[in-house]
C-alpha positions, -999 to 999 in steps of 0.1 A, spaced: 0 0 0 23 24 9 43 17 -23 12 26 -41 8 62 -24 43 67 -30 45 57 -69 10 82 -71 29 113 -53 55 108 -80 34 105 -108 14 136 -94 47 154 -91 61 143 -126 26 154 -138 28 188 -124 61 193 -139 48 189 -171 23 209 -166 42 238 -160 68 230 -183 38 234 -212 29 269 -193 58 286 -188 62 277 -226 31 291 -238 33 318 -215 52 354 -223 70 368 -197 72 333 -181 111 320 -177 124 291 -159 159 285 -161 164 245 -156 141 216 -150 151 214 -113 136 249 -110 104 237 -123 105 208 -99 117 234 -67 83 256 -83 64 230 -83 71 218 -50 64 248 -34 30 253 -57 21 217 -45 28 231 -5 10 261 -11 -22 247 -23 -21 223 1 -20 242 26 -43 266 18 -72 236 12 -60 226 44 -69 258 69 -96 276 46 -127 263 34 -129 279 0 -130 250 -20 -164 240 -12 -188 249 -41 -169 243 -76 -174 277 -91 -161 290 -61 -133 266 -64 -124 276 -100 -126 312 -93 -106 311 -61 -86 282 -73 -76 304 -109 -68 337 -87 -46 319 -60 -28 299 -91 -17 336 -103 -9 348 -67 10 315 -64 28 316 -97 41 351 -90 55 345 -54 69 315 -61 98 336 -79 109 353 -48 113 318 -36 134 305 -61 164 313 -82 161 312 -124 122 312 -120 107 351 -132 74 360 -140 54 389 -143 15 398 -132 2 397 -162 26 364 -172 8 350 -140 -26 353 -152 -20 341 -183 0 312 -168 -26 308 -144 -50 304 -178 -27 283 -191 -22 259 -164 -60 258 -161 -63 244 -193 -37 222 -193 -47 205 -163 -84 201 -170 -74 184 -204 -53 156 -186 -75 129 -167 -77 137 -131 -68 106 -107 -104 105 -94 -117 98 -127 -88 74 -133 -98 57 -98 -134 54 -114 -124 39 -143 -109 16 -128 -136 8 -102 -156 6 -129 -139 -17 -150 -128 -41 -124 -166 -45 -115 -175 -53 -153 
């Protein structure tokens, strides 16, 4: 079991690399200077998100979650460069990336719809 959660928080992780590999190259005004930054950014993304989910309950209602979700992606995106070295953007690079990212992520299969799939064809 616990290689299972393991091998998922690296395929999340690897996943979320990707995706902001594809944003930051779509995005103007969006640099990252090495893949280990985009694994330090994503880190810290991953951290932030969690613990904002965590200690707030504005993820309740799913519009509410896109809207909040979309805004603190852009807040996120542009901190994170104070954070770490060879990763710039600017505000209007972070809504875009935050756009970008959006889109990106929605079009990969989320691992809840994976885990149904599976549920799903296991009981078949």
């Amino acid at each position: 079991m616990k290689r299972n959660k393991l091998s998922q928080f690296f395929g999340r992780l690897i996943t979320a690399i990707i995706i902001l590999s594809i944003t930051a190259f779509f995005t103007p005004g969006f640099s990252v200077s090495s893949i280990w930054v985009i694994a330090t950014a994503v880190l810290i993304l991953t951290v932030f998100d969690f613990l904002i989910s965590t200690f707030t309950s504005l993820f309740t209602h799913p519009i509410i979650k896109g809207i909040i979700g979309f805004v603190l992606c852009a807040i996120t995106l542009y901190i994170v460069q104070y954070i770490v070295t060879g990763y710039s953007i600017s505000w209007i690079s972070a809504l875009l990336g935050a756009l970008v990212y959006a889109i990106v992520d929605y079009m990969l299969p989320a691992e809840e719809e994976n885990q149904r799939r599976h549920i799903h064809h296991a009981t078949i």
